[in-house]
Biopython code that builds the backbone (N, CA, C, O; Angstrom):
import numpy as np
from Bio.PDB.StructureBuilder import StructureBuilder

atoms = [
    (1, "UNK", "N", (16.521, 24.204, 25.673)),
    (1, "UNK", "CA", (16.877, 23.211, 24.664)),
    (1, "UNK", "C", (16.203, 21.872, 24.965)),
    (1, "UNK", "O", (15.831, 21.184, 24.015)),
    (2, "UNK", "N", (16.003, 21.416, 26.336)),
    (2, "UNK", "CA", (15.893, 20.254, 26.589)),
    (2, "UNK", "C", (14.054, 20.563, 26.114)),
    (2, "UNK", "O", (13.620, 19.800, 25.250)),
    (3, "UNK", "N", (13.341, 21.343, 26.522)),
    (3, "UNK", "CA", (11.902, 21.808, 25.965)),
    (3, "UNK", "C", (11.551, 21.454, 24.706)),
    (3, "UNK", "O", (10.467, 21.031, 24.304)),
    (4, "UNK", "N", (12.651, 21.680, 24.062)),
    (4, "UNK", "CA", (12.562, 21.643, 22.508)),
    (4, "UNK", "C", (12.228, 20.358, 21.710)),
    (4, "UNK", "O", (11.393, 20.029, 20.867)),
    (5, "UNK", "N", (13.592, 19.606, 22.572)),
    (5, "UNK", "CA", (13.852, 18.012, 22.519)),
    (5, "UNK", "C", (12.627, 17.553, 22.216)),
    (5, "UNK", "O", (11.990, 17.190, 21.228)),
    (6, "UNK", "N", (12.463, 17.715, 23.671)),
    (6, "UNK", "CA", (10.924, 16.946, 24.207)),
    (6, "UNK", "C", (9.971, 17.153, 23.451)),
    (6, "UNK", "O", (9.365, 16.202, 22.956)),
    (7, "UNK", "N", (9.507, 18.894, 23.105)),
    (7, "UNK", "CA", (8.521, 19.061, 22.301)),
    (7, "UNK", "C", (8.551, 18.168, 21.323)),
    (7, "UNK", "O", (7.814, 17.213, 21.570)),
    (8, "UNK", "N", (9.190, 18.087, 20.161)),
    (8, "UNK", "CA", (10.129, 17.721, 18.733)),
    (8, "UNK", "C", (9.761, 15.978, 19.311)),
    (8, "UNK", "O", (8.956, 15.273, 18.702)),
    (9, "UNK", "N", (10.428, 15.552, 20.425)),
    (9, "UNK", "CA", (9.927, 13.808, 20.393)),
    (9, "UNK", "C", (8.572, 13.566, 20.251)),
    (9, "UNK", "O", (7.958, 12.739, 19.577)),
    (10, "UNK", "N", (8.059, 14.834, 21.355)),
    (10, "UNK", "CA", (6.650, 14.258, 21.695)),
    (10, "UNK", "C", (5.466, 14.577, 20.201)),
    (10, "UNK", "O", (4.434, 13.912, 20.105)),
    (11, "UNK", "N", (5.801, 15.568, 19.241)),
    (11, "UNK", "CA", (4.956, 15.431, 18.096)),
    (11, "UNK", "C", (5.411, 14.455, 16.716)),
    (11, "UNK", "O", (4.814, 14.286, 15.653)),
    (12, "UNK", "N", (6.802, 13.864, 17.242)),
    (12, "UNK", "CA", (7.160, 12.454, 16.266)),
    (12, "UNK", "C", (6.437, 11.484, 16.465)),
    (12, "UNK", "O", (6.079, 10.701, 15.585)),
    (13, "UNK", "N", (5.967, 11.384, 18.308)),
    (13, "UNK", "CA", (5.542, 10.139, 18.569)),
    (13, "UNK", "C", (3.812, 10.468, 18.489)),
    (13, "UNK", "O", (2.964, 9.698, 18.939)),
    (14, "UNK", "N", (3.602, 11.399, 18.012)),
    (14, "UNK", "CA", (1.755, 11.548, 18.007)),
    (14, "UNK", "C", (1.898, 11.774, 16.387)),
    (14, "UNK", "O", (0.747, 11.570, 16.001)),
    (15, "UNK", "N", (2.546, 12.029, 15.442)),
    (15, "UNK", "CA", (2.466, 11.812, 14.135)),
    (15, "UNK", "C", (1.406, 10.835, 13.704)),
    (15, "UNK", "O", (0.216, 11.087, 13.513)),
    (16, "UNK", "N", (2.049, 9.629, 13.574)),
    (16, "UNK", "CA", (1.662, 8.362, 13.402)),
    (16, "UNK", "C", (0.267, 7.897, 13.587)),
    (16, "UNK", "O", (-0.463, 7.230, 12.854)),
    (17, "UNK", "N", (0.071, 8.473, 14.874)),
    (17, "UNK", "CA", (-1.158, 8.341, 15.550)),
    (17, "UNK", "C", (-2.482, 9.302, 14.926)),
    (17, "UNK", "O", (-3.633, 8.916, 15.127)),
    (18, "UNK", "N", (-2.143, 10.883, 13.974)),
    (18, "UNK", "CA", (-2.723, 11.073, 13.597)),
    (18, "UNK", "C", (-3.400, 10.793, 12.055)),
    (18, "UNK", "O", (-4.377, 11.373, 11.583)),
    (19, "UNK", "N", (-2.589, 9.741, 11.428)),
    (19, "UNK", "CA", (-2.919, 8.756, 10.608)),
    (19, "UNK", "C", (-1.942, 9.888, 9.416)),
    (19, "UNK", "O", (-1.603, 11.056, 9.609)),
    (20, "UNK", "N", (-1.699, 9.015, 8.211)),
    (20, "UNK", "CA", (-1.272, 9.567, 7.103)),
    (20, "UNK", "C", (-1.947, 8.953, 5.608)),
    (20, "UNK", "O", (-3.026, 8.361, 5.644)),
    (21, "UNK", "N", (-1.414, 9.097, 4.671)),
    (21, "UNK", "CA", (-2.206, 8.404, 3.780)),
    (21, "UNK", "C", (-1.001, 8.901, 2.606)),
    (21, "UNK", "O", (-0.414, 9.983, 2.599)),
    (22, "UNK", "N", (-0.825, 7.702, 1.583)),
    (22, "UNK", "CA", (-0.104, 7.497, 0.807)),
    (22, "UNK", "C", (-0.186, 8.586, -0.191)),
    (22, "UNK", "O", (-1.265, 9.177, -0.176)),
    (23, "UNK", "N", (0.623, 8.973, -0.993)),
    (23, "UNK", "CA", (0.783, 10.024, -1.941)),
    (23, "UNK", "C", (0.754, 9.361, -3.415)),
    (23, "UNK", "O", (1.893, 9.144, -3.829)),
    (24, "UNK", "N", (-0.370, 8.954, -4.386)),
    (24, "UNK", "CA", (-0.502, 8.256, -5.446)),
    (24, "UNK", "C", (-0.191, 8.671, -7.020)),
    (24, "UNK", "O", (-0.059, 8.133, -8.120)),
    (25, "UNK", "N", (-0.147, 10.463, -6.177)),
    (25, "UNK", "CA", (0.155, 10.955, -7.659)),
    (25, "UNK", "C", (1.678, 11.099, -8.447)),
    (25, "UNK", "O", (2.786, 11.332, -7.964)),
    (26, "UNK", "N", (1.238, 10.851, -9.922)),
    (26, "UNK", "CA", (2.166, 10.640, -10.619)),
    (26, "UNK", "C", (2.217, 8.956, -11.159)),
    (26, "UNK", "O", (2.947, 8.595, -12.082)),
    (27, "UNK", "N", (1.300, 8.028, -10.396)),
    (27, "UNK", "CA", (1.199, 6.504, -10.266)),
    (27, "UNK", "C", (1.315, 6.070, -11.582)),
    (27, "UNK", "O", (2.113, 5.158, -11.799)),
    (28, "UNK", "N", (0.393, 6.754, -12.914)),
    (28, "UNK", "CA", (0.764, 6.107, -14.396)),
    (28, "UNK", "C", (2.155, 6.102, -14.652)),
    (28, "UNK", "O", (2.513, 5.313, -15.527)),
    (29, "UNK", "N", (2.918, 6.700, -14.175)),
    (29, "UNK", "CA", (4.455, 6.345, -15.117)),
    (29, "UNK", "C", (5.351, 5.303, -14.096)),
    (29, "UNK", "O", (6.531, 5.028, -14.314)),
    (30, "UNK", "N", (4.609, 4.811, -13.010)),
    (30, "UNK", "CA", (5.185, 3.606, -12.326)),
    (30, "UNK", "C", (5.726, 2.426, -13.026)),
    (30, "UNK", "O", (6.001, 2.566, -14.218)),
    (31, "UNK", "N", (5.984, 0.905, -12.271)),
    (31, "UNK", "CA", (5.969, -0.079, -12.671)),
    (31, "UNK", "C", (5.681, -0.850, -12.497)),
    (31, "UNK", "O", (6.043, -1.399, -11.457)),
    (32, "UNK", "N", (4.687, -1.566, -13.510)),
    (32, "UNK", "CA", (3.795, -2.860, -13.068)),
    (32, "UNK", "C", (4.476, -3.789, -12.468)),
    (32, "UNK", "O", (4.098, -3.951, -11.308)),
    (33, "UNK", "N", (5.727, -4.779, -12.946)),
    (33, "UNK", "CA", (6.234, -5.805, -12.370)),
    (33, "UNK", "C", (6.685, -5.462, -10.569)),
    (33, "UNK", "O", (6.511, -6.202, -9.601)),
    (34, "UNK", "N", (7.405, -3.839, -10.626)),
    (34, "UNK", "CA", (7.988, -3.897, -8.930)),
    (34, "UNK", "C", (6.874, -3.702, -8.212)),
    (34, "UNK", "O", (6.925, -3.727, -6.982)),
    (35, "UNK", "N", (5.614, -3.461, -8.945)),
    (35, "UNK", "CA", (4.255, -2.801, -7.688)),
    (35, "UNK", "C", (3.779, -4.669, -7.414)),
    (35, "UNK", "O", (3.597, -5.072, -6.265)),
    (36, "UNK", "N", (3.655, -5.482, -8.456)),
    (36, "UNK", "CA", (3.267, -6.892, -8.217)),
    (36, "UNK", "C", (4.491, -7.042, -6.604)),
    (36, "UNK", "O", (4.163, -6.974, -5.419)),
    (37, "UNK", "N", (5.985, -7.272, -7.246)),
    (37, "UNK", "CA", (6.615, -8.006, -6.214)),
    (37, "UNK", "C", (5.826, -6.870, -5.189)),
    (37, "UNK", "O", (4.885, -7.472, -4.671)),
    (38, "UNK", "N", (5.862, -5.707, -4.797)),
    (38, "UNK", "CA", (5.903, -4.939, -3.617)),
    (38, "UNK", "C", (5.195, -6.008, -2.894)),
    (38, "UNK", "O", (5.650, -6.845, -2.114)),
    (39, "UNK", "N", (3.683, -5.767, -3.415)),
    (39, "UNK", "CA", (2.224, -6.061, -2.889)),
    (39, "UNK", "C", (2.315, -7.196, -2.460)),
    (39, "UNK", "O", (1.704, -7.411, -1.413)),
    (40, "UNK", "N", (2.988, -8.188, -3.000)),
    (40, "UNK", "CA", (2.830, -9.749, -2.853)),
    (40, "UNK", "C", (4.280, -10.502, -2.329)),
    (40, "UNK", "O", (4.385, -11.711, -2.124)),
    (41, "UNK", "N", (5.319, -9.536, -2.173)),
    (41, "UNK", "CA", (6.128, -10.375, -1.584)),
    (41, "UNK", "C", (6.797, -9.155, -0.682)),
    (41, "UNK", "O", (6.918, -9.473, 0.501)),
    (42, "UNK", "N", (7.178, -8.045, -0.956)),
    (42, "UNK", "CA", (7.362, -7.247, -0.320)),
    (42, "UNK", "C", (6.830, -6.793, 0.964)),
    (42, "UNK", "O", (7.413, -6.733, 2.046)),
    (43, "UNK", "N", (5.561, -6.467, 0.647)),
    (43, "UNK", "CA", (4.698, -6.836, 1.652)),
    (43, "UNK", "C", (4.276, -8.107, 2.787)),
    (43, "UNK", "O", (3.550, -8.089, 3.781)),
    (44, "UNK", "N", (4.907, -8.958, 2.284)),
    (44, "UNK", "CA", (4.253, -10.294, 2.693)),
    (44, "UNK", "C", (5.724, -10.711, 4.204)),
    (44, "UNK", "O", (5.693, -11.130, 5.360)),
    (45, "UNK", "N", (6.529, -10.373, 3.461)),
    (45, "UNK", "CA", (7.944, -10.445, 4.661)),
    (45, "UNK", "C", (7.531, -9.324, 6.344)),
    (45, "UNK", "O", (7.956, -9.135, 7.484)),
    (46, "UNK", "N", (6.608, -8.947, 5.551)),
    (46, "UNK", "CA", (6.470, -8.435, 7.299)),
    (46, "UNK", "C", (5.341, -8.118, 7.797)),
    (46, "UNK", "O", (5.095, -7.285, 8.670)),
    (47, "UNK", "N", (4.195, -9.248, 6.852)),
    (47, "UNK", "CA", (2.898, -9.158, 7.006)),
    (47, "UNK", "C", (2.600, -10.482, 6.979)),
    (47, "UNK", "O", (2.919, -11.186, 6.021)),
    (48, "UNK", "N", (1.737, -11.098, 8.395)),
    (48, "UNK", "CA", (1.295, -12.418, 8.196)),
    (48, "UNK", "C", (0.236, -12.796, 7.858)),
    (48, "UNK", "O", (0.035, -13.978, 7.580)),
    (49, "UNK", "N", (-1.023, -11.536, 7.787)),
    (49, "UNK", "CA", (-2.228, -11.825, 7.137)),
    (49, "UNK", "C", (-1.854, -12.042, 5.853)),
    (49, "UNK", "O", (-0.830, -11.515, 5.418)),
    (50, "UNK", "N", (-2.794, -13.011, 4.927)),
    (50, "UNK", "CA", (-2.886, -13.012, 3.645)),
    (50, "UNK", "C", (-3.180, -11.615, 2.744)),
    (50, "UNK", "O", (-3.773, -10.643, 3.209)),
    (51, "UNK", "N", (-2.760, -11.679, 1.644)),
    (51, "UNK", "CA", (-2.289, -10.580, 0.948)),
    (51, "UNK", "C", (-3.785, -10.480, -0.526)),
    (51, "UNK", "O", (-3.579, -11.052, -1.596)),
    (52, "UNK", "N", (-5.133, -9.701, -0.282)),
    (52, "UNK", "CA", (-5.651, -10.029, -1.163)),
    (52, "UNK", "C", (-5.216, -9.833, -2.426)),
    (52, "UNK", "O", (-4.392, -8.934, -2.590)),
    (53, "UNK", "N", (-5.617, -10.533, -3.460)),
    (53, "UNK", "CA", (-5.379, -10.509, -4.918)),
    (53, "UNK", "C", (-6.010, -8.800, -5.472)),
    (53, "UNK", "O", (-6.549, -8.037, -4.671)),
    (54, "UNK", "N", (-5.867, -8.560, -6.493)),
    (54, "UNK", "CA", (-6.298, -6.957, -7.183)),
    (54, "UNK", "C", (-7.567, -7.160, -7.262)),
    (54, "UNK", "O", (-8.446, -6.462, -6.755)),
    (55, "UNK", "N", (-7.743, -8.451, -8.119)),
    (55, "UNK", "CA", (-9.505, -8.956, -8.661)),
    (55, "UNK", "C", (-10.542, -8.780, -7.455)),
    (55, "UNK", "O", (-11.765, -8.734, -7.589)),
    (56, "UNK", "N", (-9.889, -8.696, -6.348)),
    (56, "UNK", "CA", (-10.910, -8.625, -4.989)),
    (56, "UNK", "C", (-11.540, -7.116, -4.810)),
    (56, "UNK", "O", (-12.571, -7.100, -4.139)),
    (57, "UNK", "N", (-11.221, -6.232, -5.154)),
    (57, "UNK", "CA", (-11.601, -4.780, -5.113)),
    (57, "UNK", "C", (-11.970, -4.105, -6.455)),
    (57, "UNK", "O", (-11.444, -4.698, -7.397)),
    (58, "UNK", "N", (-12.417, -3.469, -6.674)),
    (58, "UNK", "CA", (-12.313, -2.166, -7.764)),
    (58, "UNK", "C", (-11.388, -1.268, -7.689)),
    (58, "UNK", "O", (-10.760, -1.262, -6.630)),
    (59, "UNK", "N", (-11.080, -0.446, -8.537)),
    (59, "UNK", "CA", (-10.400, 0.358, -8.663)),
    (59, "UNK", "C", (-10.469, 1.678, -7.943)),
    (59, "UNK", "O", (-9.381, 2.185, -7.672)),
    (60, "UNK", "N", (-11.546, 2.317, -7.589)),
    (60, "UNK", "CA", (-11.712, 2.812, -6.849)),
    (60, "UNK", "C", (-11.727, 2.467, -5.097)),
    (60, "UNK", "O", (-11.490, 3.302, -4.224)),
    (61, "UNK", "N", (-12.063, 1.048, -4.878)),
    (61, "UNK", "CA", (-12.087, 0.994, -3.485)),
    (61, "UNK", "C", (-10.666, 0.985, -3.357)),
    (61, "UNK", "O", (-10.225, 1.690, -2.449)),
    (62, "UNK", "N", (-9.500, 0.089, -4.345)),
    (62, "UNK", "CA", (-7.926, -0.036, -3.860)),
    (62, "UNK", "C", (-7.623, 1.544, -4.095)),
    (62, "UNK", "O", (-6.552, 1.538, -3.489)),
    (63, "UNK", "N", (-7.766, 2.935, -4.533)),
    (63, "UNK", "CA", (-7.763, 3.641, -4.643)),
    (63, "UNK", "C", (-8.028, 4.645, -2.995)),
    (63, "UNK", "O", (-7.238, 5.475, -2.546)),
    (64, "UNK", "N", (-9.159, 4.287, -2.470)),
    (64, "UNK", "CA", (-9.373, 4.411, -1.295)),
    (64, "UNK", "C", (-8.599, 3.855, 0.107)),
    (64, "UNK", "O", (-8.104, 4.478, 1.046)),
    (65, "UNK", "N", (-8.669, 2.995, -0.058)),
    (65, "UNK", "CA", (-7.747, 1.831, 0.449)),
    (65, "UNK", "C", (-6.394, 2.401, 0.832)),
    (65, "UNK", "O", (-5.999, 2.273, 1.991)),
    (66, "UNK", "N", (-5.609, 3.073, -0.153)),
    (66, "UNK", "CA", (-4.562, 3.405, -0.176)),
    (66, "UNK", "C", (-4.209, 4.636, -0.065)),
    (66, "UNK", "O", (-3.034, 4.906, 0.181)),
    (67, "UNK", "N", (-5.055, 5.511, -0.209)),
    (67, "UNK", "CA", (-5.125, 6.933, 0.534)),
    (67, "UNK", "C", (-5.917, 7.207, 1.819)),
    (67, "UNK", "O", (-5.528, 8.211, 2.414)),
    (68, "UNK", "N", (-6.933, 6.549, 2.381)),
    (68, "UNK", "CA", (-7.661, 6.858, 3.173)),
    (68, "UNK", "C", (-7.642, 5.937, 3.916)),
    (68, "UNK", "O", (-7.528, 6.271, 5.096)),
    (69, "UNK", "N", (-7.715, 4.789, 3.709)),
    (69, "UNK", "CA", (-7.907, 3.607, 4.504)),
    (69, "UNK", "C", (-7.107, 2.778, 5.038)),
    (69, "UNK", "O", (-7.457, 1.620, 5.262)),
    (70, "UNK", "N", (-6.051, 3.181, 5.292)),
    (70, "UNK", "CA", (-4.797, 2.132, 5.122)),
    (70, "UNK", "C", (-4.887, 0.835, 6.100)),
    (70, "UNK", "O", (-4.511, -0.333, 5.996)),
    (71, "UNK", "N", (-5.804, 1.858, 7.451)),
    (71, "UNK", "CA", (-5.641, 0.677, 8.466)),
    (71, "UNK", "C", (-6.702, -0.484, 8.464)),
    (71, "UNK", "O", (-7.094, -1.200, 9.385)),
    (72, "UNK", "N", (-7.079, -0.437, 6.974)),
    (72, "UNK", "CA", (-8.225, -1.789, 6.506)),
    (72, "UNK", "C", (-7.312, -2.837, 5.595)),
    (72, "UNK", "O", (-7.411, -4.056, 5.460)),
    (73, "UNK", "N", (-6.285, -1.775, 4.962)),
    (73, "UNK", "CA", (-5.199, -3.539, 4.332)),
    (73, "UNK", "C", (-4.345, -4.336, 5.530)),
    (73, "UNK", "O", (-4.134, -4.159, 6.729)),
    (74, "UNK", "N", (-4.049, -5.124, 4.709)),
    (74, "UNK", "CA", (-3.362, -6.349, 5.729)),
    (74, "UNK", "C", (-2.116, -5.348, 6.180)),
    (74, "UNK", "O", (-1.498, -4.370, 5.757)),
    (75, "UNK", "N", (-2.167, -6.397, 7.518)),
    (75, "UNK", "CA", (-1.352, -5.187, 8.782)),
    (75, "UNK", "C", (-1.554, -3.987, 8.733)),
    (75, "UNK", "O", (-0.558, -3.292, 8.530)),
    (76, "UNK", "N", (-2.555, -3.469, 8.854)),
    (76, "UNK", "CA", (-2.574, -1.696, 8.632)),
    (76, "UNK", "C", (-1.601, -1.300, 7.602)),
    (76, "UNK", "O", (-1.029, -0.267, 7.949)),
    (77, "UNK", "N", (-1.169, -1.783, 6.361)),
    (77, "UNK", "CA", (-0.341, -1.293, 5.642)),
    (77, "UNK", "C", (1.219, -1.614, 5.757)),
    (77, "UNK", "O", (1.858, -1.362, 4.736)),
    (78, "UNK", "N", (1.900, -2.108, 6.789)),
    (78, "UNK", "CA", (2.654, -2.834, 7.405)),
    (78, "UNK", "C", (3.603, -3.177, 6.019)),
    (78, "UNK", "O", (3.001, -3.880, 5.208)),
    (79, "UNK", "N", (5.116, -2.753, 5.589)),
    (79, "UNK", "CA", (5.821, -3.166, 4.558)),
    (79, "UNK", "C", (5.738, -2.616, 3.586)),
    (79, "UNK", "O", (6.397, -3.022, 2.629)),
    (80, "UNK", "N", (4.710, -1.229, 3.430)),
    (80, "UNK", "CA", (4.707, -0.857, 2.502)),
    (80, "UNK", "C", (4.577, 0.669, 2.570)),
    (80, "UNK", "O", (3.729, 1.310, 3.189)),
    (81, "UNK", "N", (5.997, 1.311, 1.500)),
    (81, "UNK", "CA", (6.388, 2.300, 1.508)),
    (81, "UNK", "C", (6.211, 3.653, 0.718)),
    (81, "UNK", "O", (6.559, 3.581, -0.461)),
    (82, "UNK", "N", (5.867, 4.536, 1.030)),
    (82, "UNK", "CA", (5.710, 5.767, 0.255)),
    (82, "UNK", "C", (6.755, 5.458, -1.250)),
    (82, "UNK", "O", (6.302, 5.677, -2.373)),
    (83, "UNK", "N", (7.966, 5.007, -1.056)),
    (83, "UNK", "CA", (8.346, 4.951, -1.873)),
    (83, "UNK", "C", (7.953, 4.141, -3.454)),
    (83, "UNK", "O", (8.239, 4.428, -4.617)),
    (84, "UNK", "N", (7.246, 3.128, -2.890)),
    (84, "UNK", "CA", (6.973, 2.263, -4.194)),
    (84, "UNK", "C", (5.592, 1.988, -3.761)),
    (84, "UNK", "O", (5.523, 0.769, -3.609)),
    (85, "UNK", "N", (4.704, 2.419, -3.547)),
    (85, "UNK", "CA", (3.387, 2.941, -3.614)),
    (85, "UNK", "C", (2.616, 3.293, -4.514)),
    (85, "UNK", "O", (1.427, 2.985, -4.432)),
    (86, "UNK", "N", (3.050, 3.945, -5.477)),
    (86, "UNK", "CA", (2.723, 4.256, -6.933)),
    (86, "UNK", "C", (3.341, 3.033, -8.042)),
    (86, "UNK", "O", (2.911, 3.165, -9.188)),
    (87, "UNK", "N", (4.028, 2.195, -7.880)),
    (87, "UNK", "CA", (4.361, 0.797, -8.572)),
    (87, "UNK", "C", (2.617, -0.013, -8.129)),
    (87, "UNK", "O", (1.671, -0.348, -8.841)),
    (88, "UNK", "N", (2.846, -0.069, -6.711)),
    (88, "UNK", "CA", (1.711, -1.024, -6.035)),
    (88, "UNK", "C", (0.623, -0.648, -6.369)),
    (88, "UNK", "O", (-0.109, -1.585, -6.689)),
    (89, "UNK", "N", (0.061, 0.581, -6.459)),
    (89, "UNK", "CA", (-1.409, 1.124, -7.338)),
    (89, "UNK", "C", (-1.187, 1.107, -8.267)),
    (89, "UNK", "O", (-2.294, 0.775, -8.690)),
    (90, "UNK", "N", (-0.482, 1.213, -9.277)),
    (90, "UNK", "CA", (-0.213, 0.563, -10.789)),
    (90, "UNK", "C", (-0.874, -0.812, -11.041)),
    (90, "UNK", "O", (-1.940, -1.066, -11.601)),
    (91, "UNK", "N", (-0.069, -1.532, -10.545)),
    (91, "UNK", "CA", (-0.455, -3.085, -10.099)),
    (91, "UNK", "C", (-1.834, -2.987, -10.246)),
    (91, "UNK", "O", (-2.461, -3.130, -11.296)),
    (92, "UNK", "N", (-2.487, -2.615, -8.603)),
    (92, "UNK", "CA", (-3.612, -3.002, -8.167)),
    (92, "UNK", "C", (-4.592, -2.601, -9.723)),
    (92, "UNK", "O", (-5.136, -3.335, -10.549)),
    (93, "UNK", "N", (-4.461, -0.880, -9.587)),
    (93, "UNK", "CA", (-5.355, -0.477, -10.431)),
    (93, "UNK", "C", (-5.513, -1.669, -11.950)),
    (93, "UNK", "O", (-6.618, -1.810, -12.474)),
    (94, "UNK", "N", (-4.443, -2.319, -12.413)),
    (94, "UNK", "CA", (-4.538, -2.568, -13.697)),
    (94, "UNK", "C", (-5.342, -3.870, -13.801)),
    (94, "UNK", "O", (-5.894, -4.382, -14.775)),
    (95, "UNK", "N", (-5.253, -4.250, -12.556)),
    (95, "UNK", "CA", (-5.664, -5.536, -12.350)),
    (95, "UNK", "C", (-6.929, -5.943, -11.501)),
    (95, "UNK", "O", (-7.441, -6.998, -11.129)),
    (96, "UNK", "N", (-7.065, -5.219, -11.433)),
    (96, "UNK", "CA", (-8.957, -4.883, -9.893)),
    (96, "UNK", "C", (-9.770, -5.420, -10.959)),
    (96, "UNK", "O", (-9.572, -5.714, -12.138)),
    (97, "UNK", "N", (-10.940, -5.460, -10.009)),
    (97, "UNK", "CA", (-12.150, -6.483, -10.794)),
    (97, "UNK", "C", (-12.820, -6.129, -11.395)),
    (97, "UNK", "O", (-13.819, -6.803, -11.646)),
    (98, "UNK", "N", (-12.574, -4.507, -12.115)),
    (98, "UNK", "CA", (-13.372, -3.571, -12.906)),
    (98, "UNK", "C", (-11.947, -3.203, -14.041)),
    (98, "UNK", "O", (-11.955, -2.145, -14.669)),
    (99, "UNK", "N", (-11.028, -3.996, -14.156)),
    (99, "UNK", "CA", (-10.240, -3.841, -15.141)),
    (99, "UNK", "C", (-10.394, -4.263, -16.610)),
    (99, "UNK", "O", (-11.571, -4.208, -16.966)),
    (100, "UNK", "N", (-9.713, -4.588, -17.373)),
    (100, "UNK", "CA", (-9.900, -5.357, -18.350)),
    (100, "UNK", "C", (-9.441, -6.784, -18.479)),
    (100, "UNK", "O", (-9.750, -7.759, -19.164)),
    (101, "UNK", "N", (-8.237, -6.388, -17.168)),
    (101, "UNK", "CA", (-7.354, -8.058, -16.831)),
    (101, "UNK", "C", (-7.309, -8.006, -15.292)),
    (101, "UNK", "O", (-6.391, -7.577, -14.593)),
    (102, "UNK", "N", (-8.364, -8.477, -14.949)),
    (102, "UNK", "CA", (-8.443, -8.678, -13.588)),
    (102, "UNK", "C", (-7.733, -9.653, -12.824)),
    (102, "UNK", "O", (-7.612, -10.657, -13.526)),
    (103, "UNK", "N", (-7.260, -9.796, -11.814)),
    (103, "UNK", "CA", (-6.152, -10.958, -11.209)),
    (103, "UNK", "C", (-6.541, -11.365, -10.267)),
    (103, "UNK", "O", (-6.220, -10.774, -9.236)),
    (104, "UNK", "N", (-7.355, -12.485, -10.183)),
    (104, "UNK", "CA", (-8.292, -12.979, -9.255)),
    (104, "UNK", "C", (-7.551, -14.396, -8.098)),
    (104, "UNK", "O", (-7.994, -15.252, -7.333)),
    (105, "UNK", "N", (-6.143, -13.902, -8.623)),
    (105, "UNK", "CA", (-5.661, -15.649, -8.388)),
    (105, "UNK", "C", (-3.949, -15.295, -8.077)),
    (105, "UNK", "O", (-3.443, -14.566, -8.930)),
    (106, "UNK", "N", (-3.157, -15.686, -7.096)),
    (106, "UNK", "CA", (-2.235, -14.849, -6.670)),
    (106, "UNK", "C", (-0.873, -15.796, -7.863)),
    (106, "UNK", "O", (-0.805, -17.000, -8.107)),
    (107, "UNK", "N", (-0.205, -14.941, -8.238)),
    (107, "UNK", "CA", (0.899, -15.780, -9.388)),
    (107, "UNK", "C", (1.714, -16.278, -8.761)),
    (107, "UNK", "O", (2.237, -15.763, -7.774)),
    (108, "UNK", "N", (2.004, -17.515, -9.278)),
    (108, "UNK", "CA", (2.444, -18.812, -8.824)),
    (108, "UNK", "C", (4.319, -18.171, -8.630)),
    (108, "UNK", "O", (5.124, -18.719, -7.877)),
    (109, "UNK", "N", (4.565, -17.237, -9.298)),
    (109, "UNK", "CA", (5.890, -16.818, -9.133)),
    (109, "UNK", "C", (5.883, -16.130, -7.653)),
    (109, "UNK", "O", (7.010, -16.363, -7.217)),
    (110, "UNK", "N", (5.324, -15.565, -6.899)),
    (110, "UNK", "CA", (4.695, -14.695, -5.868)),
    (110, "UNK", "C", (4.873, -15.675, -4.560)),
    (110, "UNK", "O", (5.061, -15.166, -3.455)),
    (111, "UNK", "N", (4.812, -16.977, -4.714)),
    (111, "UNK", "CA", (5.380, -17.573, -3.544)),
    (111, "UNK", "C", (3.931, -18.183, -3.003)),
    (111, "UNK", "O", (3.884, -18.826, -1.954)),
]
sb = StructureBuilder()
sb.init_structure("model")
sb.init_model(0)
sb.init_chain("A")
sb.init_seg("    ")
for serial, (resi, resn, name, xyz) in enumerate(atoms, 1):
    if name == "N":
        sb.init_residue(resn, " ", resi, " ")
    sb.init_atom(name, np.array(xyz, "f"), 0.0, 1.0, " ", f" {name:<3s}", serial, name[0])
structure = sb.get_structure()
């Protein structure tokens, strides 16, 4: 039993380490306003790098970014949850610099 333990701790604690990547599908029936707060304030409570704006990427690189790349956003991804992940690519996607309304400028409600 105690083998087991151990086994069972020791592949929790190498999980992590073998990287993961966010699950995006289903992202169109999200929500724009909770993916904004996520990204920009949600995120921001437990992230001290600055938080880029959408207008800074394309749609495809925040696309990348967020499945593959995580440990290139601020804090390696740091505050932000599988759960509202598909709000936050909502967001990004609608608003990246290959959108139609790109958001180049962080909203003054956002803190």
């Amino acid at each position: 039993m105690k083998k087991f333990i151990c086994l069972i701790s020791c592949l929790t604690l190498l999980t992590p380490a073998l990287g993961f990547s966010f699950d995006i599908d289903g992202w169109e029936s999200a929500n724009k306003d909770r993916g904004q707060w996520a990204w920009f304030t949600g995120q921001s409570q437990k992230c001290d790098q600055p938080i880029p704006v959408p207008g800074s990427r394309t749609r495809a690189e925040w696309q990348q970014l967020l499945t593959t790349d995580q440990d290139k956003l601020p804090c390696a991804g740091e505050g932000l949850s599988q759960r509202t992940i598909k709000h936050i690519f909502l967001f990004l996607h609608s608003h990246a610099s290959d959108s139609e309304d790109p958001m180049n400028q962080k909203p003054e409600s956002c803190g």
